[in-house]
C-alpha positions as CSV (number, residue, x, y, z in Angstrom):
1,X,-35.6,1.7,26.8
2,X,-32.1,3.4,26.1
3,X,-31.6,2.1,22.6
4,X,-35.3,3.6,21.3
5,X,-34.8,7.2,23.7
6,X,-30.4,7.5,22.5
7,X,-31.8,6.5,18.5
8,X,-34.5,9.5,18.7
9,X,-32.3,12.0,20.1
10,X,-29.7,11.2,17.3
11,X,-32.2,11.1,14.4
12,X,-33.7,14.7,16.4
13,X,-29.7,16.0,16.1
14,X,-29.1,14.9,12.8
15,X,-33.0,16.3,11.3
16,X,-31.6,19.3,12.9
17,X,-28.4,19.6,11.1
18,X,-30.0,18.9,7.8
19,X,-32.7,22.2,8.6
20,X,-30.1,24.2,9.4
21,X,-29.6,24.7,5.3
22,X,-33.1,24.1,3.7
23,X,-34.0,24.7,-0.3
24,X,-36.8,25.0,-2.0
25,X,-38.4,21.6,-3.7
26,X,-38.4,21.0,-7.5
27,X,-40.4,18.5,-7.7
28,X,-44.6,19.9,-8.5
29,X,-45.7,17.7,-5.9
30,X,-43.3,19.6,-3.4
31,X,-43.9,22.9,-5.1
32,X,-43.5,25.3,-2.6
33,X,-42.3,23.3,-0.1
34,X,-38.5,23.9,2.1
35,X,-36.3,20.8,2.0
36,X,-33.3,20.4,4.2
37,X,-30.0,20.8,2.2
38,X,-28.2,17.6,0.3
39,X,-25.4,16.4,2.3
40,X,-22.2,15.6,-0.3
41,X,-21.3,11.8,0.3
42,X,-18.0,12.6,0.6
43,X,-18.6,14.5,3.9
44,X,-20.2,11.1,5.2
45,X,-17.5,8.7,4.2
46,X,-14.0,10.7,3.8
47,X,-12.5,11.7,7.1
48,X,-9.9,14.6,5.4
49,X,-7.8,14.5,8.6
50,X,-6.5,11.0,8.7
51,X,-3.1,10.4,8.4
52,X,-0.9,7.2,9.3
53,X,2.0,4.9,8.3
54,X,4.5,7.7,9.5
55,X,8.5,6.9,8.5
56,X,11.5,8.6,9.5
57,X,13.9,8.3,6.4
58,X,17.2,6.4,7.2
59,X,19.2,9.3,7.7
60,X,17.3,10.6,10.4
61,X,16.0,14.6,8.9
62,X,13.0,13.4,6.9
63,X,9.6,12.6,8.0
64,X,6.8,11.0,5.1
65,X,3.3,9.6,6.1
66,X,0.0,9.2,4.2
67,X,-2.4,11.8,4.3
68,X,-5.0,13.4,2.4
69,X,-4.6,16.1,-0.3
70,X,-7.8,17.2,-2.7
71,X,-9.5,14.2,-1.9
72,X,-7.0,11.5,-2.5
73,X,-4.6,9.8,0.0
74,X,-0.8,10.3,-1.2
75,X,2.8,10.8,0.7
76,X,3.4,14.1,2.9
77,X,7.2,14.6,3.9
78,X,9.0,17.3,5.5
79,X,12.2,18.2,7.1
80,X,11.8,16.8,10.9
81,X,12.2,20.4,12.6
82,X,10.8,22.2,10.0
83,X,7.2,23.6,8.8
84,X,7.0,23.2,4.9
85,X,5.2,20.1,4.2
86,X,5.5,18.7,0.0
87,X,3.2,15.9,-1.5
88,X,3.9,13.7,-4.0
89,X,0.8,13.8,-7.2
90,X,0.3,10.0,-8.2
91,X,1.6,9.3,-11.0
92,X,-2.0,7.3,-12.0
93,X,-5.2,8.6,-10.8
94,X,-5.9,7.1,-7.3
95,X,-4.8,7.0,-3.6
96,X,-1.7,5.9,-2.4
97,X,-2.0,3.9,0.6
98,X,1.8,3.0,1.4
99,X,5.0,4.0,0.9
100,X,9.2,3.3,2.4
101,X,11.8,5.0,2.0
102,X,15.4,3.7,0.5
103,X,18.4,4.2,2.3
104,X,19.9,6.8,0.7
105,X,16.9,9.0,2.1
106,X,15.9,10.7,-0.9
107,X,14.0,8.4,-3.2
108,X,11.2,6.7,-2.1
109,X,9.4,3.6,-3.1
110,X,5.4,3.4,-3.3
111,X,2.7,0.8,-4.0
112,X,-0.9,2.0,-5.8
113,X,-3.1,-0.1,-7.5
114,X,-4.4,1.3,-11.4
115,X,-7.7,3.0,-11.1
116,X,-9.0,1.0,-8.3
117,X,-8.4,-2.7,-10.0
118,X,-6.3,-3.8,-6.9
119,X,-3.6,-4.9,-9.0
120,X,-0.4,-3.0,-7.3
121,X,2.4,-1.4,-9.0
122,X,5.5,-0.2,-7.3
123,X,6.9,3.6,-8.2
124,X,9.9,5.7,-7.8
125,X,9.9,9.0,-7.0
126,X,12.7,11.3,-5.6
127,X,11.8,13.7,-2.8
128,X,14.4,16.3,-4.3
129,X,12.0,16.7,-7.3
130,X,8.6,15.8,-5.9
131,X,6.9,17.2,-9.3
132,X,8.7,14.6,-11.7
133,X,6.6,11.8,-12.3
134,X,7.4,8.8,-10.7
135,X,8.4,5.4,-12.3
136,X,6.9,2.3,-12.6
137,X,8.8,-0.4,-11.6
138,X,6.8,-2.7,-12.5
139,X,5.2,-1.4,-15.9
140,X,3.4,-5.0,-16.9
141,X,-0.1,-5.2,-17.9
142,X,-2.5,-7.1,-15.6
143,X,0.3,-7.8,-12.9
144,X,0.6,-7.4,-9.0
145,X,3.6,-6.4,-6.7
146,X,5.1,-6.3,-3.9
147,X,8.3,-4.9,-1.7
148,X,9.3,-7.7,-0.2
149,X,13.3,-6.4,1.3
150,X,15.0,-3.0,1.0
151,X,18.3,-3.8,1.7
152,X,19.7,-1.4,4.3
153,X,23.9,-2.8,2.5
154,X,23.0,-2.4,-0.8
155,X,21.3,1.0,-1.4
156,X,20.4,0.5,-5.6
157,X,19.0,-2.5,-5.4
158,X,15.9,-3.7,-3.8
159,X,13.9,-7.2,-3.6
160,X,10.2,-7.3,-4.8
161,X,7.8,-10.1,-5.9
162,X,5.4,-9.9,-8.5
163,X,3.4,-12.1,-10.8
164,X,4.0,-11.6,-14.7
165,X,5.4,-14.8,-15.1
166,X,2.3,-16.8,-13.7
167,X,-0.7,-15.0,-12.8
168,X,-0.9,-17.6,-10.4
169,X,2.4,-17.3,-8.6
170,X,4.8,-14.6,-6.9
171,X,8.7,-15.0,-8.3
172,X,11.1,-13.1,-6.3
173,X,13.3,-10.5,-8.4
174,X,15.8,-7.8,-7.2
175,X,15.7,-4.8,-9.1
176,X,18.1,-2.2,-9.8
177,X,17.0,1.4,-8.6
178,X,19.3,3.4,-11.2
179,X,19.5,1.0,-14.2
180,X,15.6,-0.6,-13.7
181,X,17.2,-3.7,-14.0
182,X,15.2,-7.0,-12.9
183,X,17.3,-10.2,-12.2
184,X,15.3,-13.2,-11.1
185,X,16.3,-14.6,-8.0
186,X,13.4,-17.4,-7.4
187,X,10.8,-18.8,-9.7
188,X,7.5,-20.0,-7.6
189,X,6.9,-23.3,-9.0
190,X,3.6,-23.3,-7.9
191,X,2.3,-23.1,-4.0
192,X,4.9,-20.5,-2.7
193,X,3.5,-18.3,-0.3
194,X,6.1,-16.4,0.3
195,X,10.1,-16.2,0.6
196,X,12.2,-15.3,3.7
197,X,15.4,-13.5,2.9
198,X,18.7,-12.2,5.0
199,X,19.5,-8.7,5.8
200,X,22.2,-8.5,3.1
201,X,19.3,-9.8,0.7
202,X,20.2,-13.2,0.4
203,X,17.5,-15.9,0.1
204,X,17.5,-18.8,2.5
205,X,13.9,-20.3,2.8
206,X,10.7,-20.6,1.5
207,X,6.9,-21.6,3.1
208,X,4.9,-23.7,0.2
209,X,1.8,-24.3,0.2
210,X,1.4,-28.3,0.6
211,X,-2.7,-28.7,1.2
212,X,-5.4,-26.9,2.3
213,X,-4.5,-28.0,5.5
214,X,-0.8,-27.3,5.7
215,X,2.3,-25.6,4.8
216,X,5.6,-26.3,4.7
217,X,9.0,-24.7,5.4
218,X,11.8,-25.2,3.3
219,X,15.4,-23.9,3.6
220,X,17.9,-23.3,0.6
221,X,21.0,-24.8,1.8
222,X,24.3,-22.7,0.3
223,X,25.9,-22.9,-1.6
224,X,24.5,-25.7,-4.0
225,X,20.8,-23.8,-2.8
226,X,19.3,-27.7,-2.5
227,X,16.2,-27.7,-0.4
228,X,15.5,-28.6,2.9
229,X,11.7,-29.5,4.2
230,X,12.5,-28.8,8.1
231,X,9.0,-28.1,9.0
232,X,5.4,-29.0,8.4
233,X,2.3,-26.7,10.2
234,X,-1.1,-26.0,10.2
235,X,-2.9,-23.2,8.1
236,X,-3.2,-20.5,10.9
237,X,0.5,-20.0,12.0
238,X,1.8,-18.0,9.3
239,X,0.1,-15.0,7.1
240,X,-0.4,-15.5,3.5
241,X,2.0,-11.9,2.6
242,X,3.3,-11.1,-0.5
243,X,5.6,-8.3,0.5
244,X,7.0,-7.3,4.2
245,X,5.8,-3.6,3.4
246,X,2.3,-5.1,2.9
């Protein structure tokens, strides 16, 4: 008897809610009639105060997170101590749903998919000049990427995957933060799932997809990079990822 009596008193508070604002019927068959106010979806399914993936930047006097702004999710930063909060405008209609910053502190790196299509890019903006558009990275058609390293020793460059060789496969690249260079590092030959690199950035193994079943990890022995099958497991004991930031 609780679920029917709790349902009733909720549908009682919300018929309630919806009379407190009533207008009049357009409809002739409701001439004359009051009808409770129209509820904007967006009241139903945004929740304006949410905010998450908070980030200190590397240097310790900048905090970023993810938060909404006129109806879209984008980066928030301020000065940790300090009051003035600035927001970054996408550079492509949208939300932006994550976001890391480089190690010199005052660019930032962010991932947004184009118009909803799920295929992510990966932008540059500079916190100095949070009005500048920022660039795409990876400015291919039809592609996805990925952060996969920001290499805390090597501030310009940083290691990404994406898939504009093969549609069906994630090659590892570094790219160059100033020049917008991209330099190969790994081609997937098919059945990568993803790479496992050092702290300086250096690449030393790889977990390949073998069956449906199974997965294998490989190691790139330096310096001839030759590699080494060292493990075989089952499906569950490592996450398909195509980026650490992901």
């Amino acid at each position: 008897m609780k679920r029917p009596l709790y349902s009733g008193l909720l549908f009682m508070i919300f018929a309630l809610l919806l009379n407190g604002c009533a207008t009049t019927a357009n409809h002739p068959t409701l001439k004359g009639s009051q009808l409770p106010a129209l509820i904007p979806l967006r009241h139903l399914v945004v929740n304006r105060e949410t905010s998450f993936n908070y980030r200190i930047s590397p240097d310790g006097l900048k905090l970023g997170w993810i938060a909404v702004k006129a109806e879209i999710l984008t980066v928030h930063f301020k000065q940790i101590g300090g009051d003035k909060v600035t927001t970054l405008s996408p550079t492509v209609p949208g939300s932006i749903f994550g976001f890391v910053w480089t190690p010199d502190s005052q660019r930032l790196l962010y991932w947004q998919d184009q118009s909803g299509n799920e295929n992510d890019h990966i932008y540059l903006a500079d916190s100095d000049h949070p009005d500048q558009p920022a660039v795409d990275l990876t400015a291919f058609e039809n592609i996805r990427a990925g952060i996969h390293q920001i290499v805390r020793t090597d501030p310009d460059n940083v290691l990404i995957t994406h898939n504009n060789r093969d549609k069906t496969a994630y090659d590892l690249y570094q790219i160059n933060l100033k020049t917008r260079k991209l330099t190969m590092l790994a081609q997937n030959p098919g059945g990568v799932l993803f790479w496992l690199t050092e702290d300086e950035g250096n690449l030393r193994a790889r977990v390949r997809k073998n069956d449906e079943e199974t997965r294998i990890f490989e190691i790139f022995n330096s310096p001839e990079k030759q590699l080494e099958s060292i493990d075989a497991f089952g499906f569950g004991r490592f996450s398909n990822g195509i980026g650490l930031y992901r």
